[in-house]
C-alpha positions in Angstrom: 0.0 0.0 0.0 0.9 4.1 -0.6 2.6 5.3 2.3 1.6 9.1 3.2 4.4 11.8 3.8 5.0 15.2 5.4 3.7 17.6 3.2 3.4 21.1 4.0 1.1 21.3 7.0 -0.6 17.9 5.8 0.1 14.4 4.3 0.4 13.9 1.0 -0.2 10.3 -0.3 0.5 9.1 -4.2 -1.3 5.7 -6.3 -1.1 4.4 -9.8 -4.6 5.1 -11.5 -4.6 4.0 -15.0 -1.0 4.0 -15.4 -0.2 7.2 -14.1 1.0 8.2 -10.4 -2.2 10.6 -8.5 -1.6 12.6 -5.6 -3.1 13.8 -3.0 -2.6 16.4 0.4 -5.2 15.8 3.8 -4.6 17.2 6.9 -4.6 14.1 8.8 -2.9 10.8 8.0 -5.5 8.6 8.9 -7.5 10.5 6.3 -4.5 9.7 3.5 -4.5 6.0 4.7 -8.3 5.9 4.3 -8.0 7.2 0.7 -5.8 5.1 -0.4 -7.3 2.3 0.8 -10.6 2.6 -1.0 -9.3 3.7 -4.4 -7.0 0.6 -4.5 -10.0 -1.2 -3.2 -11.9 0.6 -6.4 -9.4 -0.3 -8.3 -8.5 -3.7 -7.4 -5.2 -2.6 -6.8 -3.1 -5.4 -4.7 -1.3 -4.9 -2.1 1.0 -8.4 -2.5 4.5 -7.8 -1.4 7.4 -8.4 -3.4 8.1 -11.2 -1.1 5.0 -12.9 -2.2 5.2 -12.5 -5.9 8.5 -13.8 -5.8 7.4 -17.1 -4.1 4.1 -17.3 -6.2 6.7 -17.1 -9.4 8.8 -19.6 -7.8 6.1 -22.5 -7.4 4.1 -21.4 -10.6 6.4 -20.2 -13.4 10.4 -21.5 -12.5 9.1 -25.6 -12.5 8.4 -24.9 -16.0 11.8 -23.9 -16.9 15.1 -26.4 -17.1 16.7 -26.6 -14.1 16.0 -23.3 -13.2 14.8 -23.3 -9.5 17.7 -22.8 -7.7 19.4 -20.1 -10.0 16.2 -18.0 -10.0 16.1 -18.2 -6.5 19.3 -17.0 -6.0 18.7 -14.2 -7.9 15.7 -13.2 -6.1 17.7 -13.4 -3.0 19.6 -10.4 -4.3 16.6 -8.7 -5.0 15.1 -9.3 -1.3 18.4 -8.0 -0.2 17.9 -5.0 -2.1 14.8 -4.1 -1.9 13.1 -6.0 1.1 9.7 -6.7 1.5 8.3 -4.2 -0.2 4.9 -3.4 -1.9 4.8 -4.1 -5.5 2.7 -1.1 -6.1 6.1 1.3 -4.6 7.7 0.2 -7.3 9.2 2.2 -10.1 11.6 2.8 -12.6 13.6 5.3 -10.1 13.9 2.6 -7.5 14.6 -0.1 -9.9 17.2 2.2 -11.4 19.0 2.0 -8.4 18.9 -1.1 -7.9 21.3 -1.7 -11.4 23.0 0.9 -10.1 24.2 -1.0 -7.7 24.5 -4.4 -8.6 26.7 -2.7 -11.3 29.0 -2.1 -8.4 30.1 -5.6 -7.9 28.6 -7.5 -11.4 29.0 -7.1 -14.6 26.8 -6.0 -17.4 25.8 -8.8 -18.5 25.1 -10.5 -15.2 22.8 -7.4 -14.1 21.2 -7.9 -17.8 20.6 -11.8 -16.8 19.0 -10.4 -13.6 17.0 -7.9 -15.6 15.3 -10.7 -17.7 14.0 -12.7 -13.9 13.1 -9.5 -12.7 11.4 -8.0 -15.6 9.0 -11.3 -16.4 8.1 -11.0 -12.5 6.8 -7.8 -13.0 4.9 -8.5 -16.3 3.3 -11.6 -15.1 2.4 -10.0 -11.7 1.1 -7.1 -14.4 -0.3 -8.9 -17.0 -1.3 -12.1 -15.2 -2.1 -12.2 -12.1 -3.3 -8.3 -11.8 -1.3 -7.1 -8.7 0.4 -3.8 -10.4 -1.5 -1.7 -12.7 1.9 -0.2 -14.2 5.3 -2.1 -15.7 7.7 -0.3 -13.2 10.4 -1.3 -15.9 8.8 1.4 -18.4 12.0 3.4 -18.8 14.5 2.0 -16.9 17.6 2.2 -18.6 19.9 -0.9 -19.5 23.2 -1.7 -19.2 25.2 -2.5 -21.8 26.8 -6.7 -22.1 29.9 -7.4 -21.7 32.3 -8.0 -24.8 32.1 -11.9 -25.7 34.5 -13.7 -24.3 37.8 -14.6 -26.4 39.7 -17.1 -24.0 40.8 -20.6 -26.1 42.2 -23.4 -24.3 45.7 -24.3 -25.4 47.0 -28.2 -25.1 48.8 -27.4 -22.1 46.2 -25.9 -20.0 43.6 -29.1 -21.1 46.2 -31.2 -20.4 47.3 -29.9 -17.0 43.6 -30.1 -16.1 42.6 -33.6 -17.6 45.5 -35.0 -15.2 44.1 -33.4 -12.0 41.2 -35.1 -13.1 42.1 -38.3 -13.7 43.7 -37.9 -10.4 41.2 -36.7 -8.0 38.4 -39.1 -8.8 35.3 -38.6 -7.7 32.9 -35.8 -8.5 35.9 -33.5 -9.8 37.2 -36.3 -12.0 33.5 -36.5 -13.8 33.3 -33.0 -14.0 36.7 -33.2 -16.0 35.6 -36.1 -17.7 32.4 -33.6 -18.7 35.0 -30.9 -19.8 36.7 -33.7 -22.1 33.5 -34.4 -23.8 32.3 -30.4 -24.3 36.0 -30.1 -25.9 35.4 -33.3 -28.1 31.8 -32.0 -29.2 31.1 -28.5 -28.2 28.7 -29.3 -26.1 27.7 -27.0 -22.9 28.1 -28.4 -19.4 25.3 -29.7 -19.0 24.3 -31.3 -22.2 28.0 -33.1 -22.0 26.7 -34.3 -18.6 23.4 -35.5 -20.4 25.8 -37.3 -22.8 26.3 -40.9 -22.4 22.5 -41.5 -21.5 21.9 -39.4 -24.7 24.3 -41.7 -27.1 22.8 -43.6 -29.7 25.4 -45.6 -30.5 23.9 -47.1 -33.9 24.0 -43.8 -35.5 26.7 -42.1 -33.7 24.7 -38.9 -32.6 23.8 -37.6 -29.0 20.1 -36.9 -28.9 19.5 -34.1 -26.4 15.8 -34.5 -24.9 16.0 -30.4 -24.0 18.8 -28.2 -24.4 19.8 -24.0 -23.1 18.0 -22.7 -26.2 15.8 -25.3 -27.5 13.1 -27.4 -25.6 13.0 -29.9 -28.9 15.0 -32.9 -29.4 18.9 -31.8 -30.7 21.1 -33.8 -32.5 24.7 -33.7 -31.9 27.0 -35.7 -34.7 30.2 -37.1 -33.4 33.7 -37.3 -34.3 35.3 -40.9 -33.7 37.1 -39.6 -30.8 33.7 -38.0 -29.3 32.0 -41.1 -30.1 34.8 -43.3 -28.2 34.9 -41.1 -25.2 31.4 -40.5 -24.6 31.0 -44.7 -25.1 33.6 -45.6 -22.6 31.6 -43.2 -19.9 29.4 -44.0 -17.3 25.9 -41.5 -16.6 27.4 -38.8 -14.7 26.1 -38.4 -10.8 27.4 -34.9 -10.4 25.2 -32.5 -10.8 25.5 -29.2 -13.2 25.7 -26.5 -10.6 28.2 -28.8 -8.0 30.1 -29.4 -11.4 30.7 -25.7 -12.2 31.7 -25.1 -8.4 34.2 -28.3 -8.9 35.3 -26.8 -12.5 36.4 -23.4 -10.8 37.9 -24.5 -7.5 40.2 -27.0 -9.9 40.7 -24.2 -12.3 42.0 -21.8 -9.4 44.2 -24.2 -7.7 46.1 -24.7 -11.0 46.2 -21.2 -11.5 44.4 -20.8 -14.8 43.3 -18.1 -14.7 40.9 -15.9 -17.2 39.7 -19.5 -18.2 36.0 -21.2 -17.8 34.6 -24.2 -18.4 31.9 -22.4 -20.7 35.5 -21.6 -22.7 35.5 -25.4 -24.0 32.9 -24.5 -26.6 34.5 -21.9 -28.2 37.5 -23.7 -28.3 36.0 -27.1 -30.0 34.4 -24.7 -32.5 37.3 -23.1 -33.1 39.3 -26.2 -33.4 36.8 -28.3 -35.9 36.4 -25.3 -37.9 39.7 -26.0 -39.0 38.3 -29.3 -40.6 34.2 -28.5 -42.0 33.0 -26.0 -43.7 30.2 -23.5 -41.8 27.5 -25.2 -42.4 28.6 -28.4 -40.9 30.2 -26.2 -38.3 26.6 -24.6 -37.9 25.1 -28.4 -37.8 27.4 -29.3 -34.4 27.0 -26.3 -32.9 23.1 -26.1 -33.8 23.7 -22.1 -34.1 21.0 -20.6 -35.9 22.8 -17.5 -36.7 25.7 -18.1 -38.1 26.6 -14.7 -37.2 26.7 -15.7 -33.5 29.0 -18.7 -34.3 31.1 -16.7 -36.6 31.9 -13.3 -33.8 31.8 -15.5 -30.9 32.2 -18.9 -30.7 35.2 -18.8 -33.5 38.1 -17.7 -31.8 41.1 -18.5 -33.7 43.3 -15.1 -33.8 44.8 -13.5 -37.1 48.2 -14.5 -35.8 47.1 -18.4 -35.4 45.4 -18.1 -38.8 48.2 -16.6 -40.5 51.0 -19.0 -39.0 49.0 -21.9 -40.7 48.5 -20.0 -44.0 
């Protein structure tokens, strides 16, 4: 609910009505409360919390996503931080402004525009949907800009200093490399190269991906004859995506690699079998719509590489 304010030698007390932000002065704040009230009744104007939209998105909309529980919750947690348990209805662009604002502080960009996404279809299913706001509080919010793609290759070296911790620890962190081997084998994410040997049809040599990051249809994945052989000789993975990418940094820092990511394997299969199909193929194992996107970011060869083999 509107929460009245000093004003002069009364209270003055502003709602959303059709969109737009009303005001209004009384001389006594029980009189501004009682205002409020009834035109938000009129109105059906809700007065949910932030709190509870977020938990109502939670249980309603996030099941229906891949895996995405845990991360959207997360995020929210940041929000909650932020913001606390605030009335949807006090929010606006000004406050949400400040919010990227901050988070700009200590995140980059790109993560605040990942944020911006969750947040963002909150509001417009709590506005569209289920009826709580009367007003997008995104409406002219200014974005930040993304980050410049990422240009990090994995040399020999670095995969092989990092498939022998593997094969040494064991364990969780030895699938997780195992995992890595694969995504640099096929160009697979992380968690479609955990999917993998349950995926394998071994008959036609392909990984059939029930669901993938951008695609909720069957993908096919063709193999290479090392791919193929790898993938066959592993066991389903227990690890889990999220433990994985905790494993895959820790191992990554205690070897002192730094500026490199496991989400770095892709580019650097890419790069690596580009040197052996043409684009379209390239496109076909990659399953890249826009081979723009494959072209300026997932093909990371440098000039000097590319002219030491011409």
């Amino acid at each position: 609910m509107a929460t009245p304010r000093p004003y002069k030698d009364g209270w003055r007390i502003q709602i959303q009505k059709d969109g737009q932000r009303v005001s209004k002065v009384f001389a006594l704040k029980r009189d501004a409360i009682r205002w409020a009230l009834e035109m938000e009744s009129k109105k059906g104007i809700s007065t949910k919390t932030l709190k509870q939209a977020i938990t109502r998105y939670l249980e309603t909309v996030s099941p229906t996503k891949r895996d995405a529980v845990e991360w959207e919750r997360r995020r929210f947690d940041y929000l909650l931080e932020h913001f606390g348990d605030i009335p949807l209805v006090k929010l606006d662009s000004k406050l949400i402004g400040e919010w990227r604002d901050k988070r700009l502080e200590t995140v980059t960009g790109s993560t605040v525009m990942r944020e911006v996404g969750l947040f963002r279809n909150l509001c417009l299913i709590a506005l569209k949907e289920w009826k709580w706001i009367d007003a997008n509080p995104f409406d002219g919010v200014r974005l930040p800009t993304q980050n410049e793609p990422r240009r990090a290759v994995w040399n020999w070296r670095q995969i092989k200093v990092i498939l022998r911790a593997g094969q040494a620890s064991g364990g969780k962190i030895g699938e997780t490399v195992r995992a890595f081997h694969i995504s640099l084998r096929t160009g697979m994410r992380m968690q479609e190269a955990l999917m993998a040997p349950e995926c394998l049809n071994r008959a036609t040599r392909v990984v059939i991906l029930p669901s993938t990051k951008t695609s909720r249809i069957p993908e096919k994945v063709p193999l290479t004859k090392q791919a193929f052989r790898l993938i066959s000789e592993t066991q389903p993975f227990e690890v889990g995506p999220n433990e994985a990418s905790v494993l895959f940094s820790r191992l990554c820092h205690d070897k002192m690699l730094k500026g490199l990511q496991y989400r770095d394997s892709r580019a650097t299969a890419l790069t690596l079998l580009a040197r052996k199909v043409d684009i379209l193929t390239l496109s076909k194992i990659s399953r890249h719509k826009n081979i723009r996107m494959l072209s300026d970011v997932y093909y990371r060869e440098s000039a000097e590489d590319i002219s030491r083999r011409l």
